[in-house]
C-alpha positions as CSV (number, residue, x, y, z in Angstrom):
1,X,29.9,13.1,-11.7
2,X,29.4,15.8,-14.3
3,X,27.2,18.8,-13.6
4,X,27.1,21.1,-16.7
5,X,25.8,24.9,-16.2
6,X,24.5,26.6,-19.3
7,X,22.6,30.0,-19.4
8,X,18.9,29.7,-20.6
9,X,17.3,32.4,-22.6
10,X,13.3,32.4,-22.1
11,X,14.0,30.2,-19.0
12,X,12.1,30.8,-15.4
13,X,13.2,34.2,-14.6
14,X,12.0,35.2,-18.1
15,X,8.5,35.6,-16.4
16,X,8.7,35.5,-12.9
17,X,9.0,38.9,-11.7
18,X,10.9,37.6,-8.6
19,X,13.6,40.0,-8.5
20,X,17.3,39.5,-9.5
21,X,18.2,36.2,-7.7
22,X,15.8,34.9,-10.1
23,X,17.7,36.5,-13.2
24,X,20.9,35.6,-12.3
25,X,20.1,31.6,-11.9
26,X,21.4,29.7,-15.6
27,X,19.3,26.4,-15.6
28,X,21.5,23.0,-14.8
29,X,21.5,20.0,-16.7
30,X,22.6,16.6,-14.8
31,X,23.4,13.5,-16.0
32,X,21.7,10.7,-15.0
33,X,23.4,9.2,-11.8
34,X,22.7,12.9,-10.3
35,X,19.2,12.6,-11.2
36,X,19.3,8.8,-9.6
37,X,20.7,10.7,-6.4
38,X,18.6,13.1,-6.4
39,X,15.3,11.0,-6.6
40,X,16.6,9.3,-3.9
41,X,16.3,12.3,-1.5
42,X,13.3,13.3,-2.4
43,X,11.8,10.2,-2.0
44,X,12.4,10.5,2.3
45,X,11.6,14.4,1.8
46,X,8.1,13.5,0.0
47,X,7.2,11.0,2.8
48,X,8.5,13.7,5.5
49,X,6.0,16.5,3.7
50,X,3.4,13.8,3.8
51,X,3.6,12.7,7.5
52,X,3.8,16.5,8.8
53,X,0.7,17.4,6.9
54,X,-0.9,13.9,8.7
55,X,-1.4,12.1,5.4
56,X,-1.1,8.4,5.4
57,X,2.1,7.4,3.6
58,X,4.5,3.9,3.6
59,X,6.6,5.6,6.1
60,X,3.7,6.5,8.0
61,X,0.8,3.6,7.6
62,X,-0.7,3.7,4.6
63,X,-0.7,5.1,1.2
64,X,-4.0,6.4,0.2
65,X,-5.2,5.2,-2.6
66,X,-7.1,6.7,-5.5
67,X,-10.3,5.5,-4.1
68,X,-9.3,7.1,-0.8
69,X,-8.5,10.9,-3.0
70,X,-11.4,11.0,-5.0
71,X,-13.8,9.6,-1.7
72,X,-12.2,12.9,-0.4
73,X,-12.9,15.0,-3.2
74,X,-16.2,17.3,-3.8
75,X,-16.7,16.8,-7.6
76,X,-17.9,20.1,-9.4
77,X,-20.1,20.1,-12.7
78,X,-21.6,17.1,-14.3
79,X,-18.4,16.6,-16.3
80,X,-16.4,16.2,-13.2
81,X,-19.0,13.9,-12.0
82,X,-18.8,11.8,-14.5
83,X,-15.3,11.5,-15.2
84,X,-14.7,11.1,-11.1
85,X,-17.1,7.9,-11.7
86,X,-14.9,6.7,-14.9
87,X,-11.4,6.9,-12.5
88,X,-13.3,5.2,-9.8
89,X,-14.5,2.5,-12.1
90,X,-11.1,2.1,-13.5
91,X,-8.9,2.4,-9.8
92,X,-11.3,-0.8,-9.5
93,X,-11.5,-3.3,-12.3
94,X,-8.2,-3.3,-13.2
95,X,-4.8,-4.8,-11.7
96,X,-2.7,-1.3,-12.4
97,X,-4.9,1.8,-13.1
98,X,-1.3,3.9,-13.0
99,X,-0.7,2.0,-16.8
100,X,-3.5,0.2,-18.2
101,X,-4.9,1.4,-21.6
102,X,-6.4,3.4,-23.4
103,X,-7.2,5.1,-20.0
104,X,-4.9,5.5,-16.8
105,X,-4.4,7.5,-14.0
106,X,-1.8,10.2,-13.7
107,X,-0.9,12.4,-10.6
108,X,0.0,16.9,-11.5
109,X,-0.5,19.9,-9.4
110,X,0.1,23.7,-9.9
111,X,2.9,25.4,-7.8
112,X,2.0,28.6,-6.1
113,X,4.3,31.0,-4.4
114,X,1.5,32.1,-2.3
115,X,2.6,35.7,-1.3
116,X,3.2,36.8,-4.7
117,X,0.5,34.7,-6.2
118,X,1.8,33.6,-8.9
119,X,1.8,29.9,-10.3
120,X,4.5,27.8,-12.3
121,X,3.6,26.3,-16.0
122,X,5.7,24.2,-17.8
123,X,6.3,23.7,-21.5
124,X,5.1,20.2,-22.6
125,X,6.6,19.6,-25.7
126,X,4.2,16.5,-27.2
127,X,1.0,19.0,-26.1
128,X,2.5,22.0,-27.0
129,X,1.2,23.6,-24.4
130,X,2.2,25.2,-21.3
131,X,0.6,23.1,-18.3
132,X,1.2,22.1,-14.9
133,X,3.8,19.5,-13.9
134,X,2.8,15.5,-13.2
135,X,3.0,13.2,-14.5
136,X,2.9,8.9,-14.3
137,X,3.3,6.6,-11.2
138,X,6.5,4.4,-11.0
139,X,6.6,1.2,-9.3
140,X,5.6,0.2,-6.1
141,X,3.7,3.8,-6.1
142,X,0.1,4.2,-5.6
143,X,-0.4,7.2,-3.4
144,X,-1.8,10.4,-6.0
145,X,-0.2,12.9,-3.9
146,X,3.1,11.5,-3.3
147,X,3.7,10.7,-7.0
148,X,2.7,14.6,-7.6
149,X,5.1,15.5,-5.4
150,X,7.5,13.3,-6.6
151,X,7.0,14.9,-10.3
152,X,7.0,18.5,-9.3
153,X,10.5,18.3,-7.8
154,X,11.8,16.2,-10.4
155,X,10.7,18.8,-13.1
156,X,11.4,21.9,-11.0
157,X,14.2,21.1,-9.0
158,X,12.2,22.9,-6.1
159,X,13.1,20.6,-2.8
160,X,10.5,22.2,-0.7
161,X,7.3,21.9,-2.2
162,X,4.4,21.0,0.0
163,X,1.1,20.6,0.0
164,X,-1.3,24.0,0.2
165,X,-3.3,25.1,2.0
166,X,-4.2,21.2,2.3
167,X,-3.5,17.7,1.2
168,X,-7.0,17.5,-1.0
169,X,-7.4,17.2,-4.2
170,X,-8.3,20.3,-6.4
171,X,-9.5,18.6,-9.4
172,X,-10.2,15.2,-10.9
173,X,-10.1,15.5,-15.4
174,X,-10.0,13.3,-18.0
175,X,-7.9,14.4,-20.7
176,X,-7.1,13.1,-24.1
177,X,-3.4,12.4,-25.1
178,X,-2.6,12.4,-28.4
179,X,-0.5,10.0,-30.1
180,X,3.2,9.8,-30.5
181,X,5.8,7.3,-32.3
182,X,4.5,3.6,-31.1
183,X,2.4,5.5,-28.7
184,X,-0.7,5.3,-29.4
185,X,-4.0,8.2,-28.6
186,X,-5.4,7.7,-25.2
187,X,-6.3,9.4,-22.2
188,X,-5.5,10.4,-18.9
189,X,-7.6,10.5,-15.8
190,X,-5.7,13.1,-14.1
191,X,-6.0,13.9,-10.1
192,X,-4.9,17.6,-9.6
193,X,-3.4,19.0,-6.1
194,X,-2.2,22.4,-5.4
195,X,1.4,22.7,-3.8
196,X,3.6,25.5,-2.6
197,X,7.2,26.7,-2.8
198,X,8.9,29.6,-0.7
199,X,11.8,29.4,-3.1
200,X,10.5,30.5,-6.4
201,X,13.8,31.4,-7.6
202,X,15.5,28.2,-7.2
203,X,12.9,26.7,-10.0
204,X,14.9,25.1,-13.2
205,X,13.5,23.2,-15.6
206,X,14.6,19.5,-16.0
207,X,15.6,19.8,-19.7
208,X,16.4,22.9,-22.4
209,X,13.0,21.7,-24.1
210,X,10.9,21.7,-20.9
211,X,11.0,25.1,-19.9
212,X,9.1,26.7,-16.8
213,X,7.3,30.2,-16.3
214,X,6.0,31.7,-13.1
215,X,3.4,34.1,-14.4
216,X,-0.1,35.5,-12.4
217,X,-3.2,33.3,-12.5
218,X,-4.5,35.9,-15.0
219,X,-1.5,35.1,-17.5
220,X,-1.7,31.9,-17.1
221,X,-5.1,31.3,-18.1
222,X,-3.9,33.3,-21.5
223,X,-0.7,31.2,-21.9
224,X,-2.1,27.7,-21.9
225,X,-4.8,26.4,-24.7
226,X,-6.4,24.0,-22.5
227,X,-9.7,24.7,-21.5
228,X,-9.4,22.0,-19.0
229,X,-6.6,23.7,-16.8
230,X,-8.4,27.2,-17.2
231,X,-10.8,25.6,-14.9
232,X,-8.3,24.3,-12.3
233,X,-6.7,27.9,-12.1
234,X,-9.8,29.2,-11.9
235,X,-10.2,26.9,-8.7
236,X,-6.7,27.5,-7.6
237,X,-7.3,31.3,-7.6
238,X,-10.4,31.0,-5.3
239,X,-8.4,29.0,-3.2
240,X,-5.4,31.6,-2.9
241,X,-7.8,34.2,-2.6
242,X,-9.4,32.7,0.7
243,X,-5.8,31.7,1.9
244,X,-4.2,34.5,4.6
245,X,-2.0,32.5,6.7
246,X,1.8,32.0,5.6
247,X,3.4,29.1,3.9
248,X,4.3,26.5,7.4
């Protein structure tokens, strides 16, 4: 098993203002068996988050399903509104909503460090754009917030992310996906949670070309060009704004 450490200019501690244990971290690439292992663990760690914050799980009883988010979910704006009613319509007439086409459902979320309020973007190199992290649904999953979990410490390398201040959805958005290779345009219908680290620091991105930034709510609004996730920061910073107890 091969672990190779090189430094990475631009990389988190670039922009996170967390102090020198942030500055001295080089970003790790792994090979693939450590990535195998490590998807492994996070899998029982994800189910453990899920149970302690009394959300229905396979270890627990059930997942809950898309229908079960969005039933959850106050919808805000007649855009939201209408794309919660396309997801709906889709989680329901077809046999896999996680991969059908040209529309499917995807699963992100925006990591806060809640004391210094400051949230994590990641370069996405086919949007180039700097977003949240998410991402699709593998096999056998079907529960939104797990797979977002799942995703955020696979392109973060944060093991204790959890959800904050809540297991609800923050925002439900359609967004189109342009096309790449054999890949062709389409769109996804994306469900949006907010989770929390206490180990900012300890963030490295999963690849040299998929970089990470903590930045304030304020930069980050700047730093990405969608218009889309502007409006989930915007929701996010209402949220941390209301939020005065400590991470559990």
């Amino acid at each position: 098993m091969v672990v190779a450490v090189t430094p990475c200019a631009g990389s988190v501690a670039d922009e996170s203002g967390l102090g020198g244990e942030a500055a001295e971290h080089p970003e790790v690439v792994v090979g693939d068996a450590v990535q195998a292992d490590r998807r492994a663990g996070r899998c029982c760690h994800i189910r453990t988050i899920l149970a302690e914050h009394d959300v229905a799980s396979p270890s627990v009883s059930r997942p809950r399903t898309i229908v079960d988010v969005l039933h959850e979910h106050r919808s805000r704006g007649d855009n939201e509104v209408a794309d919660v009613a396309r997801i709906r319509q889709l989680s329901q007439t077809v046999d896999d909503p996680w991969r059908s086409m040209p529309l499917h459902v995807t699963a992100s979320a925006l990591i806060v460090h809640p004391p210094t309020q400051r949230v994590l973007l990641r370069w996405h190199q086919r949007q180039q754009a700097w977003l949240q992290v998410g991402g699709h649904g593998e096999p056998g999953e079907s529960d939104p917030l797990e797979i977002a979990l799942r995703e955020g410490a696979e392109e973060t390398g944060l093991t204790d992310l959890t959800p904050w201040p809540d297991a609800r959805l923050v925002h439900a958005v359609i967004v189109r996906v342009p096309a790449r290779d054999s890949d062709p345009a389409h769109e996804h219908a994306d469900l949006r949670f907010l989770l929390a680290t206490s180990e900012p620091a300890r963030a490295r991105p999963e690849r040299p070309a998929a970089q990470l930034r903590w930045l304030t709510l304020a930069d980050a609004r700047d730093a990405t060009s969608e218009a889309n996730l502007r409006e989930t920061l915007r929701r996010v910073e209402r949220i941390v704004s209301t939020q005065h107890e400590p991470l559990p």
